[in-house]
C-alpha positions as CSV (number, residue, x, y, z in Angstrom):
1,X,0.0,0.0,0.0
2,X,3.2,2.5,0.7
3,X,5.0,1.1,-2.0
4,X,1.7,2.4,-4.2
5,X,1.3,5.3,-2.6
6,X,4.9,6.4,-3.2
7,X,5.1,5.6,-6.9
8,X,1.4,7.5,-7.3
9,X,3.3,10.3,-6.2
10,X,6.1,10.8,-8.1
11,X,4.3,10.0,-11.0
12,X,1.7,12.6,-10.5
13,X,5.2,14.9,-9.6
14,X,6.5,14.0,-12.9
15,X,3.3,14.4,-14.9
16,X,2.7,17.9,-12.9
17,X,6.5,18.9,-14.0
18,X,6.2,17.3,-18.0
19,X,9.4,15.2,-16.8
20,X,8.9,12.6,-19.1
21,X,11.9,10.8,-18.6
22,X,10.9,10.4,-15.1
23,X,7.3,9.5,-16.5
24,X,9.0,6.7,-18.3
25,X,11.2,5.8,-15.4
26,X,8.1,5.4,-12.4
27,X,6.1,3.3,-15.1
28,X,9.3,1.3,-15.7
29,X,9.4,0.5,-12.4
30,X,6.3,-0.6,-12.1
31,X,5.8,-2.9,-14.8
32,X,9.3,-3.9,-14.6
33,X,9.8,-5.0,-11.0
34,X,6.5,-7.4,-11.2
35,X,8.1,-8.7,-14.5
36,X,11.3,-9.5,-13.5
37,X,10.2,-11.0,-10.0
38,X,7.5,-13.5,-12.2
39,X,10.4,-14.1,-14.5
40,X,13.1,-15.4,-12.1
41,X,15.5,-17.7,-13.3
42,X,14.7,-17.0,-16.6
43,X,15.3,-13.4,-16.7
44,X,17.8,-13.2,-19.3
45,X,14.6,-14.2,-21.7
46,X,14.4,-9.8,-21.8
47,X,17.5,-10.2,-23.9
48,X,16.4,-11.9,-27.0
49,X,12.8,-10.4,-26.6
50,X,13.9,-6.6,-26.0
51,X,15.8,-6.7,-29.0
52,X,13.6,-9.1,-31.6
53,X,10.6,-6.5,-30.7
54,X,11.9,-3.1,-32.1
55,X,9.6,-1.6,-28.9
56,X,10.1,2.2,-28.4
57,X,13.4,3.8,-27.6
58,X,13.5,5.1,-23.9
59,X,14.5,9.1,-23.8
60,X,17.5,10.2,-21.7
61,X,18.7,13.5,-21.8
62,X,17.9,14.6,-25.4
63,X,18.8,11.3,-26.3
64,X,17.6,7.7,-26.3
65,X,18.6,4.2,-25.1
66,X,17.3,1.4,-27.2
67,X,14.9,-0.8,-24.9
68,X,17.5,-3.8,-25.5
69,X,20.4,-1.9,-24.1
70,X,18.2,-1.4,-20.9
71,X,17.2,-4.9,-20.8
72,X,21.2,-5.8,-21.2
73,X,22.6,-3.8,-18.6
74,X,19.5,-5.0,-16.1
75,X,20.3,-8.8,-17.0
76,X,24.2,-8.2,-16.2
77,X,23.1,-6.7,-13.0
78,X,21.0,-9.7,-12.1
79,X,23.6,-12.3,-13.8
80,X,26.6,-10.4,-11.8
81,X,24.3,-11.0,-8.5
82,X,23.2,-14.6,-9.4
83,X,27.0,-15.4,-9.6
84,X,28.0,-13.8,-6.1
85,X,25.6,-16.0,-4.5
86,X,26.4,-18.9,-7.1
87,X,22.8,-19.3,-8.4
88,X,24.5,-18.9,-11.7
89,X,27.8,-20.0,-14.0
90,X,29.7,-18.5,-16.5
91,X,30.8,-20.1,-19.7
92,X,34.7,-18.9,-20.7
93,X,36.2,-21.8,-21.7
94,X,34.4,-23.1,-24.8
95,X,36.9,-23.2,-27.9
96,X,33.5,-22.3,-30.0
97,X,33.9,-18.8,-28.2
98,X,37.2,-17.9,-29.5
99,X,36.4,-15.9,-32.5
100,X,34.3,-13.8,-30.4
101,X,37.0,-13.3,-28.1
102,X,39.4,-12.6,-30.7
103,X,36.8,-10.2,-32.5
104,X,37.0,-8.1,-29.1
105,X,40.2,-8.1,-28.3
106,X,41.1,-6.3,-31.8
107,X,38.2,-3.5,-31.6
108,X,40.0,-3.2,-27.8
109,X,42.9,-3.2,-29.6
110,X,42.0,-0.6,-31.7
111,X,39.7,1.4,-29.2
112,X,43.2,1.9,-27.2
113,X,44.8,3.1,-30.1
114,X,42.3,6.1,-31.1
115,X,40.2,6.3,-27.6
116,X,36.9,8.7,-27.9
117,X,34.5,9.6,-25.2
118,X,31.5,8.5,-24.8
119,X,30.1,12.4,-24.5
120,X,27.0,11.4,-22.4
121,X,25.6,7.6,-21.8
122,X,23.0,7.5,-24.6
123,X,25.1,9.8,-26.8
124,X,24.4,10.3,-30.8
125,X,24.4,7.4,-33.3
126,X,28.2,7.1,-33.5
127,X,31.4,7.0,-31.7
128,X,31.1,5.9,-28.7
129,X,28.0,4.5,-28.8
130,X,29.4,1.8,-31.3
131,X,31.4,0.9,-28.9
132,X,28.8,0.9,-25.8
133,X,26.9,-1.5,-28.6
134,X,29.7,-3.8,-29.0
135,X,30.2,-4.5,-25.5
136,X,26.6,-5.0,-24.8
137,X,26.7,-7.6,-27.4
138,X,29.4,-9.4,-26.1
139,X,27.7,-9.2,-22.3
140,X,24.4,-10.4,-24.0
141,X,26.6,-13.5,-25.7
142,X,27.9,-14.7,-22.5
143,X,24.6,-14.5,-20.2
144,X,22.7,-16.2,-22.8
145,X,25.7,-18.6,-23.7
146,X,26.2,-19.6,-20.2
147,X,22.7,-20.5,-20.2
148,X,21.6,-24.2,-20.7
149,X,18.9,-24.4,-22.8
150,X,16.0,-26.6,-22.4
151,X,13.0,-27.3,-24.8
152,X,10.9,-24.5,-22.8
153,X,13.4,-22.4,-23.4
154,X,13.3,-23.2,-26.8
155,X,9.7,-22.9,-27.6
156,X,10.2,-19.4,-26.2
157,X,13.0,-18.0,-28.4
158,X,10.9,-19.6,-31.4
159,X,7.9,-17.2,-29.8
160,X,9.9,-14.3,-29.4
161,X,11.4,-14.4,-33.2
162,X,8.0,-14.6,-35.0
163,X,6.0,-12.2,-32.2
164,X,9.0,-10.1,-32.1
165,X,8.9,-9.5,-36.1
166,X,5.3,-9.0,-36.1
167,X,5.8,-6.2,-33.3
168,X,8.9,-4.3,-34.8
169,X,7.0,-4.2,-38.3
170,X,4.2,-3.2,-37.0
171,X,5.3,-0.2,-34.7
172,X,7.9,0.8,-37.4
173,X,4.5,1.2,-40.3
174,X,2.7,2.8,-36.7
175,X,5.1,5.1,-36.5
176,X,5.8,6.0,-40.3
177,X,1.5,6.8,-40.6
178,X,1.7,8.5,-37.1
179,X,4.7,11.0,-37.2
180,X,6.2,10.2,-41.0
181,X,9.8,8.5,-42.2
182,X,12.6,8.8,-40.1
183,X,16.0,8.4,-40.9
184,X,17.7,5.9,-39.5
185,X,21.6,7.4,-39.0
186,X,20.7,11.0,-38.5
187,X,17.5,10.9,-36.8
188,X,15.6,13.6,-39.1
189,X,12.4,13.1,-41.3
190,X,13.2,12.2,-45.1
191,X,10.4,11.9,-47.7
192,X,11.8,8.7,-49.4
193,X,9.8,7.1,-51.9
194,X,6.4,6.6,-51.4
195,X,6.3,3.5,-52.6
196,X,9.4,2.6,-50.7
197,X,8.5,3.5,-47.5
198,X,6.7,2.0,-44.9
199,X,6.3,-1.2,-47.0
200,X,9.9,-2.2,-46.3
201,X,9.2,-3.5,-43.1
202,X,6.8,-6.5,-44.4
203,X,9.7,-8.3,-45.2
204,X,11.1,-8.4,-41.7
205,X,7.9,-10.8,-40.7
206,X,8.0,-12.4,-43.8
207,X,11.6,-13.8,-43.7
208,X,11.0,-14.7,-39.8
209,X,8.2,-16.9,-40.9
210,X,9.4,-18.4,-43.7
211,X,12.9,-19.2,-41.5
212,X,10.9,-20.9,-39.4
213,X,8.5,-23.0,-41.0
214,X,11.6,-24.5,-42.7
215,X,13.6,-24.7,-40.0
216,X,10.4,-26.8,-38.2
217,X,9.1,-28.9,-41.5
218,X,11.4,-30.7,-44.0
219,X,11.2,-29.1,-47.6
220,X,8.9,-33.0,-48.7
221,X,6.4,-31.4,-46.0
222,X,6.0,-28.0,-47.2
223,X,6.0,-28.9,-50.8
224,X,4.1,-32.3,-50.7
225,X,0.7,-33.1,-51.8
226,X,0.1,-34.0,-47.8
227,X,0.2,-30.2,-46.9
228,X,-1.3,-28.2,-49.0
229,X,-1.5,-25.2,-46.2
230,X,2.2,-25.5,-45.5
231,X,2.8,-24.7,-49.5
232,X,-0.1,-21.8,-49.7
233,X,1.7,-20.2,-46.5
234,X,5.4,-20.2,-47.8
235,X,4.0,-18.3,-51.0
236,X,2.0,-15.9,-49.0
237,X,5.8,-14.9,-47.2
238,X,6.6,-14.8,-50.6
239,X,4.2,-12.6,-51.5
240,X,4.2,-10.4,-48.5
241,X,8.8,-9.8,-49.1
242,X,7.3,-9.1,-53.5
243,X,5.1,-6.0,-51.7
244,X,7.6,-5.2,-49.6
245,X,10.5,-3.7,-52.1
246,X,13.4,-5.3,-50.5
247,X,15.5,-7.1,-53.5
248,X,17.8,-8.9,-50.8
249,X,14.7,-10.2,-48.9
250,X,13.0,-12.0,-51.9
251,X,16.4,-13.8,-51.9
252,X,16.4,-14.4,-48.4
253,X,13.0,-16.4,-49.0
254,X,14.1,-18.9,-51.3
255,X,18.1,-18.9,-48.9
256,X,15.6,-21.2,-46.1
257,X,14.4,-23.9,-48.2
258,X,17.3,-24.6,-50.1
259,X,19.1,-24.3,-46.4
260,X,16.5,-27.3,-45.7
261,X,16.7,-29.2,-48.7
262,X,20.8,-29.3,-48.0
263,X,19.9,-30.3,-44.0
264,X,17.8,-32.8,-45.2
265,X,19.4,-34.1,-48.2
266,X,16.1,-33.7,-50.4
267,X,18.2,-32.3,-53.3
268,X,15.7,-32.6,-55.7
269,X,13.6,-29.6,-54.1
270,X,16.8,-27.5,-55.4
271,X,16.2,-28.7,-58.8
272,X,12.8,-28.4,-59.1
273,X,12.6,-24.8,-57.1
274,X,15.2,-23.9,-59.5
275,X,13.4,-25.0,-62.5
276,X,9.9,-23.5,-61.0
277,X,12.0,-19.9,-60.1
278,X,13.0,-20.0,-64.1
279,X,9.6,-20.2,-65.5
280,X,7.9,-17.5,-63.5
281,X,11.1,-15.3,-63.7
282,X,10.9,-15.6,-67.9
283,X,6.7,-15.4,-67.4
284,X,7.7,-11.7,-65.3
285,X,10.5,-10.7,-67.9
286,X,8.5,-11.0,-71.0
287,X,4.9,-10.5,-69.7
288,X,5.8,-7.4,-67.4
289,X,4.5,-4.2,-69.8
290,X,3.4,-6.4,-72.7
291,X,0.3,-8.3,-70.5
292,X,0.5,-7.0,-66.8
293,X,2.1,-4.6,-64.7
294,X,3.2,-4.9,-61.4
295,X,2.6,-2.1,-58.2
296,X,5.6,0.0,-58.1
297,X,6.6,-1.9,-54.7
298,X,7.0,-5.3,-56.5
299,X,8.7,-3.7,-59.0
300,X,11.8,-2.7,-57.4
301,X,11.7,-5.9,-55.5
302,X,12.1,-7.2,-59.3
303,X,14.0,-4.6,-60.6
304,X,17.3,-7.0,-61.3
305,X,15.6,-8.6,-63.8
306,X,15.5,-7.6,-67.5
307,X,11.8,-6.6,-67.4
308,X,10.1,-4.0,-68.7
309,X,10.1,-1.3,-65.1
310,X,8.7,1.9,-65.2
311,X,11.4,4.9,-65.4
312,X,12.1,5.4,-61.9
313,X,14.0,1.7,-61.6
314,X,16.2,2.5,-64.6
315,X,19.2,3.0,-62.0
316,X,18.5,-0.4,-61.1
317,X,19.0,-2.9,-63.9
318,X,20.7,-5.4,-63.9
319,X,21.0,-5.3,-59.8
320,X,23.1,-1.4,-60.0
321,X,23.1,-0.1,-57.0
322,X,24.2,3.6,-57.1
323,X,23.5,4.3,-53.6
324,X,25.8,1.4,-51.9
325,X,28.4,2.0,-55.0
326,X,28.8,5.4,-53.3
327,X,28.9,3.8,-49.8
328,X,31.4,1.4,-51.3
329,X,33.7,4.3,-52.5
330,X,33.7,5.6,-49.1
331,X,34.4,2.8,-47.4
332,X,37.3,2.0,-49.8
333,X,39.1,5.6,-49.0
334,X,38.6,4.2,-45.4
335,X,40.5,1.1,-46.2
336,X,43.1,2.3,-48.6
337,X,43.9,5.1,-45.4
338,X,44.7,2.3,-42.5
339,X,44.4,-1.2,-44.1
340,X,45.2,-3.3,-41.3
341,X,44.4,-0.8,-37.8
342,X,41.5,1.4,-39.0
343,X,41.0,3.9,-36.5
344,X,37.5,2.8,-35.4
345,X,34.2,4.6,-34.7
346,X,35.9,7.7,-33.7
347,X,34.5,10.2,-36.1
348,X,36.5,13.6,-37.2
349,X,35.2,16.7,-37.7
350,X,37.6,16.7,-40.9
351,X,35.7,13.9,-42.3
352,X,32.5,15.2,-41.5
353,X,33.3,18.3,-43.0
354,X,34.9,16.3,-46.0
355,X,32.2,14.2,-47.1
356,X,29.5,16.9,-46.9
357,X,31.6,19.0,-49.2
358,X,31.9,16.3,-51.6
359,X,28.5,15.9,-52.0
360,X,27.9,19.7,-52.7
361,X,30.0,19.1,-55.9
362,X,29.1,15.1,-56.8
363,X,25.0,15.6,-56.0
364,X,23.3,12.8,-56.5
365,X,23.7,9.3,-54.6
366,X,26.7,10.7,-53.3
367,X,24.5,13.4,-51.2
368,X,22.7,10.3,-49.8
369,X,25.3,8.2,-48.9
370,X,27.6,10.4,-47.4
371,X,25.6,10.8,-43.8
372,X,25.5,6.5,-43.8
373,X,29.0,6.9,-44.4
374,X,29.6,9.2,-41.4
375,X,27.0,7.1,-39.1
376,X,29.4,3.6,-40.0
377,X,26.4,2.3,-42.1
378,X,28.2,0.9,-45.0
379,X,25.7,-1.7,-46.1
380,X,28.5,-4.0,-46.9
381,X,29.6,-6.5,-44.0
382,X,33.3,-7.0,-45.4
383,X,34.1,-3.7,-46.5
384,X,32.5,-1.9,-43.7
385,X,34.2,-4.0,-40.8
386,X,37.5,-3.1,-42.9
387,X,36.7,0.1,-42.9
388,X,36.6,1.0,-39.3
389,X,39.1,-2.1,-37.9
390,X,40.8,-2.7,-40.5
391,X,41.0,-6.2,-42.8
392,X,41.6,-8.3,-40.1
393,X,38.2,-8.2,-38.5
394,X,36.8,-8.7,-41.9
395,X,38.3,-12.0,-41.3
396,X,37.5,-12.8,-37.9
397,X,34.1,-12.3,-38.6
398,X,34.4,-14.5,-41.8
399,X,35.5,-16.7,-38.9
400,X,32.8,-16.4,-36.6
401,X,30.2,-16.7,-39.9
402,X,32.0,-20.3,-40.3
403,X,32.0,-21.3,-37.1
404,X,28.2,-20.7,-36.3
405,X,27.3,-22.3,-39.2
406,X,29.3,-25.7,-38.5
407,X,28.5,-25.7,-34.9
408,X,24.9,-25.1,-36.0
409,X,24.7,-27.5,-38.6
410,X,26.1,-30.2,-36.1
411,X,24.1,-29.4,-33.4
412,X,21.0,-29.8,-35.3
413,X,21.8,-33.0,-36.6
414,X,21.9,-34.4,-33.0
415,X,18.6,-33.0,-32.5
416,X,15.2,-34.9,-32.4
417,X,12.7,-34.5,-35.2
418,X,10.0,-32.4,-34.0
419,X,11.9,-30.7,-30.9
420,X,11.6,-26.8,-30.8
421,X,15.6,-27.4,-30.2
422,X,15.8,-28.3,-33.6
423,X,13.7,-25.6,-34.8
424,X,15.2,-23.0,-33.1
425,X,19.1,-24.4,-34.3
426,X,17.7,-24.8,-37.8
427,X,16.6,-21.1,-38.2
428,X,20.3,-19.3,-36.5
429,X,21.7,-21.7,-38.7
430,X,19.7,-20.0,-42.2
431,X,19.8,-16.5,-40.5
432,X,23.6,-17.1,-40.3
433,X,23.6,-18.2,-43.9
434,X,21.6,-15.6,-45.2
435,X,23.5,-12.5,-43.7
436,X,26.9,-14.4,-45.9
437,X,25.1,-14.2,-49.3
438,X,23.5,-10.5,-47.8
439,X,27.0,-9.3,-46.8
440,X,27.2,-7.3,-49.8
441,X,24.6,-5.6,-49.4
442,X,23.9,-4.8,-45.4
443,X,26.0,-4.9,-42.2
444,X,27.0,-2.8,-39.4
445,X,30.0,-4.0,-37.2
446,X,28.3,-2.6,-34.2
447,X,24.5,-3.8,-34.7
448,X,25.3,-6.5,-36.3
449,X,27.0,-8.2,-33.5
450,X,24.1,-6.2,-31.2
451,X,21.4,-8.1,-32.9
452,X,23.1,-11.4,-33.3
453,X,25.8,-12.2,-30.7
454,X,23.0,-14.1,-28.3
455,X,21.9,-16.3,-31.0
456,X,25.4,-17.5,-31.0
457,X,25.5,-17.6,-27.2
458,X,22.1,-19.9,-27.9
459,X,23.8,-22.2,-30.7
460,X,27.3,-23.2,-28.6
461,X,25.2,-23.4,-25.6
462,X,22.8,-26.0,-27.0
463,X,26.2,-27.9,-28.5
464,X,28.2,-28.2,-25.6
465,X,25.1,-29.2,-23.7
466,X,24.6,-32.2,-26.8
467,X,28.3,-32.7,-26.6
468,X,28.2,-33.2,-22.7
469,X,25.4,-35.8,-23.2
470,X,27.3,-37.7,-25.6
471,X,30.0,-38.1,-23.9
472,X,28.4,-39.2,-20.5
473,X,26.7,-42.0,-22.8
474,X,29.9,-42.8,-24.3
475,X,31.6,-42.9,-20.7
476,X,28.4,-45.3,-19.7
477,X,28.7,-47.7,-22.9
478,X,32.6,-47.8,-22.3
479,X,32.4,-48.2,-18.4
480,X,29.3,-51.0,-18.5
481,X,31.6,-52.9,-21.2
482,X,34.7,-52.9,-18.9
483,X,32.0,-53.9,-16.2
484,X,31.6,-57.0,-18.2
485,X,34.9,-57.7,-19.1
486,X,35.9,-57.4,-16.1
487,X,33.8,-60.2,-14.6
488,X,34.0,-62.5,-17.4
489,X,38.0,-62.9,-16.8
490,X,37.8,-63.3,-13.2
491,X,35.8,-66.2,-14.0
C-alpha cells in the first residue's frame, strides 16, 4: 500500500512537471519489478525479446537508449548477482567462443589506439556508442551462452522471433502513418519514396516466418501433396517480401528452403525450385509491360531482372546499385587510409566536414550516402568492418560466420525431429547463412554483432550441452563394457 502510494506520487510529480523521462522511469518500475520477480531464473529471456521486438526507444537526456540496451545492462546486474551468491555460471572456456573473443580483443585493440568519449551515456548514433553496442553484445553473448537451454526455453525464443517480427513491423508502419519517415543514421524526417516507405518493413515478418516453417518442417512437408496449407503459407511470405521492395529479402526467402533441402538431403527440391523460379522469372521478364504490370513496390523488389520497369528503376538494372556504389567508395578511401588498424568509430570533424563538401560538388547518390557513411552504415559487411578495424576483422568475422554455421549444422543433426531445439538451431543456422550471401549488401560492425551475438550464445550453448550428453553416454557404454569384461576374466 506504501509502496503504491509512493510511486502515485512521483508519477503525479513528474506528470505535474512534464518530466517525461521520469514518467517513463516510475512506469518502468512498475511494470518492470513485477516482470522480473515472475520471471526469475529466466530473466535473461528480456535479452532476445527486448531486441527481436523493435519496442520504443527510452529518452535520456535529449537522447535515447534502445529498450535492449536497458534490458542488457539489467540482465548483467542480475547475472553479476546470481554469480555472487552462485545461483549462476559463467561459460569462458568453450573453444566455440574464441572468435568472439578474438573479435573483441582487436576492436579493444583498436579502441586503445584512437580512444573517444562517450560524451553522455545515450550519446548520438556514433562513436562511442558503437562501442557501448559492442560491449553489450558481447555481455548479451555470455549471459545467454552460459545458459543451458531446455526445450521450454526453446519454444520461447521460437515465440519471441516470429512475435517479435510482427511487433517491430508493425510499430515501425505505426510510426511511419503517425509521425512520417525517419532516418535511421541521423535521426531527421526524409520523404523517401512513397512507394518505398513504410512497406519495407513487411519483409522483416516475412523472412522470420518463412525461417521458421523450414527450420520446423522438411522441404517433402511444405512442398508435398500431404500439406497443401504448408505450401499456400510459404507463397504468402513470398508474396508479402514481392510488396515489400526489399531485393535482398525476396532472396532471403528462397536462402531457407534450399538451407532445408541441403539439412535434409532432399536435393531434388533445389532442382525443381530452380526449375519453377526460371519459369515465372521468364513469365515476369517477357509479360511485365506487354500483358500485366506490377505495383511500383514489386517492381523494385524485381527490378534486377531484364523486365520491362517503369522509369524510376532505370538505375537499377541489372542489380546497380548507385547508392551502396557510393557507400562502397567511401568505405574504400577508409581502407586504402589504415588497411590493417582502421581507426574505429571515432568520427572527425575533418571527415565530417569532407564528405559533406563532396557531395555539394558530386550531388546525387553521393549526397545520400555520405551521412550512412559518417554514421558507420556501409551496407556492406566486409568492406565496412575493414573500414573501421581494419581487414583483419573482416576476417575474424568470416570466422565467426564459419563457425556458427558448422557448430549449428552439427548441433541440429543431434537434434530430435519435432523438438523446438531443432527448430530454433535450424533457423540461426539459415539467419547465419543468409547475412553471408547479404554481406554485400547490409552490415553494421556494431549492430550486427548487437542483434546477433546471443543467437550464437544460444547455438554453442545447445552444442556443448549435446556434446556433454554424448560423452556421458559414451563414458556409460565404455564403463558398462569394462564392467563385463571385467567379470568375465575373473571367471
Amino acid at each position: 500500500m506504501a509502496l503504491g502510494i509512493l510511486v502515485a506520487f512521483f508519477l503525479g510529480m513528474a506528470v505535474g512537471e512534464e518530466n517525461r523521462l521520469q514518467i517513463v522511469a516510475v512506469f518502468g518500475l512498475m511494470v518492470g519489478a513485477p516482470l522480473l520477480l515472475s520471471l526469475g531464473k529466466n530473466y535473461w529471456y528480456l535479452i532476445p525479446a527486448s531486441l527481436l521486438s523493435g519496442l520504443p526507444a527510452i529518452p535520456f537526456g535529449g537522447k535515447t537508449i534502445n529498450l535492449g540496451e536497458v534490458c542488457i545492462v539489467l540482465c548483467f546486474g542480475i547475472f553479476v548477482t546470481r554469480l555472487a551468491f552462485k545461483k549462476d555460471k559463467i561459460e569462458l572456456a568453450r573453444a566455440t567462443s574464441i572468435p568472439i573473443y578474438l573479435f573483441m580483443a582487436w576492436v579493444l585493440f583498436i579502441f586503445c589506439l584512437y580512444p573517444i568519449s562517450m560524451a553522455v551515456f545515450g550519446a548520438a548514433m556514433m562513436g562511442g556508442r558503437f562501442y557501448a553496442q559492442l560491449v553489450l553484445a558481447f555481455i548479451a553473448f555470455l549471459i545467454v551462452g552460459s545458459r543451458t537451454i531446455t526445450e521450454k526455453d526453446a519454444k520461447w525464443l521460437v515465440f519471441f522471433i516470429l512475435g517479435g517480427s510482427v511487433i517491430s513491423a508493425a510499430y515501425n508502419i505505426a510510426s511511419y502513418f503517425l509521425f512520417g519517415a525517419v532516418d535511421d543514421i541521423l535521426g531527421g524526417s526524409v520523404s523517401g519514396e512513397e512507394f518505398y516507405t513504410w512497406h519495407q518493413n513487411l519483409g522483416t515478418p516475412a523472412a522470420a516466418f518463412a525461417f521458421l516453417l523450414f527450420a520446423w518442417k522438411k522441404p517433402r512437408d511444405i512442398f508435398g501433396l500431404r500439406n497443401p496449407g504448408l505450401t499456400i503459407l510459404y507463397l504468402f511470405a513470398i508474396g508479402i517480401t514481392l510488396y515489400s521492395g526489399k531485393r535482398m529479402g525476396l532472396v532471403a526467402i528462397f536462402i531457407a528452403p534450399t538451407v532445408g533441402a541441403i539439412v535434409y538431403r532432399q536435393y531434388s527440391y533445389i532442382l525443381i525450385g530452380g526449375v519453377a523460379a526460371i519459369i515465372l522469372f521468364a513469365a515476369i521478364i517477357f509479360g511485365h509491360g506487354e500483358y500485366f504490370k506490377f505495383p511500383l513496390q514489386m517492381q523494385r523488389t524485381l527490378s534486377w531482372l531484364p523486365a520491362d520497369w517503369d522509369s524510376q528503376f532505370r538505375q537499377m538494372e541489372g542489380g546497380q546499385d548507385t547508392f551502396r556504389a557510393s557507400l562502397r567508395r567511401f568505405a574504400m578511401e577508409n581502407i586504402k587510409r589504415d588497411p590493417i588498424i582502421g581507426r574505429g568509430f571515432g568520427i572527425q570533424y575533418s571527415e565530417i566536414i569532407g564528405q559533406i563538401a563532396a557531395t555539394r560538388y558530386r550531388g546525387g547518390e553521393e549526397s545520400q550516402a555520405a551521412p550512412y557513411a559518417i554514421g558507420r552504415s556501409w551496407h556492406n559487411r566486409w568492406l565496412g568492418y575493414a573500414a573501421d578495424f581494419g581487414i583483419p576483422l573482416s576476417v575474424i568475422q568470416a570466422i565467426i560466420f564459419l563457425v556458427v554455421i558448422i557448430v549449428a549444422y552439427k548441433a541440429q543433426s543431434r537434434l530430435p525431429i519435432p523438438s523446438a531445439l531443432k527448430t530454433l538451431v535450424l533457423f540461426i543456422l539459415i539467419s547465419t547463412v543468409k547475412d553471408v550471401v547479404a554481406s554485400h549488401t547490409s552490415g553494421h560492425t556494431s549492430t550486427d554483432a548487437y542483434e546477433r551475438w546471443w543467437m550464437y550464445g544460444v547455438v554453442f550453448s545447445i552444442y556443448a550441452s549435446l556434446s556433454i550428453k554424448r560423452g556421458s553416454q559414451v563414458l556409460k557404454k565404455n564403463t558398462n563394457y569394462n564392467l563385463i569384461e571385467r567379470i568375465t576374466s575373473n571367471k
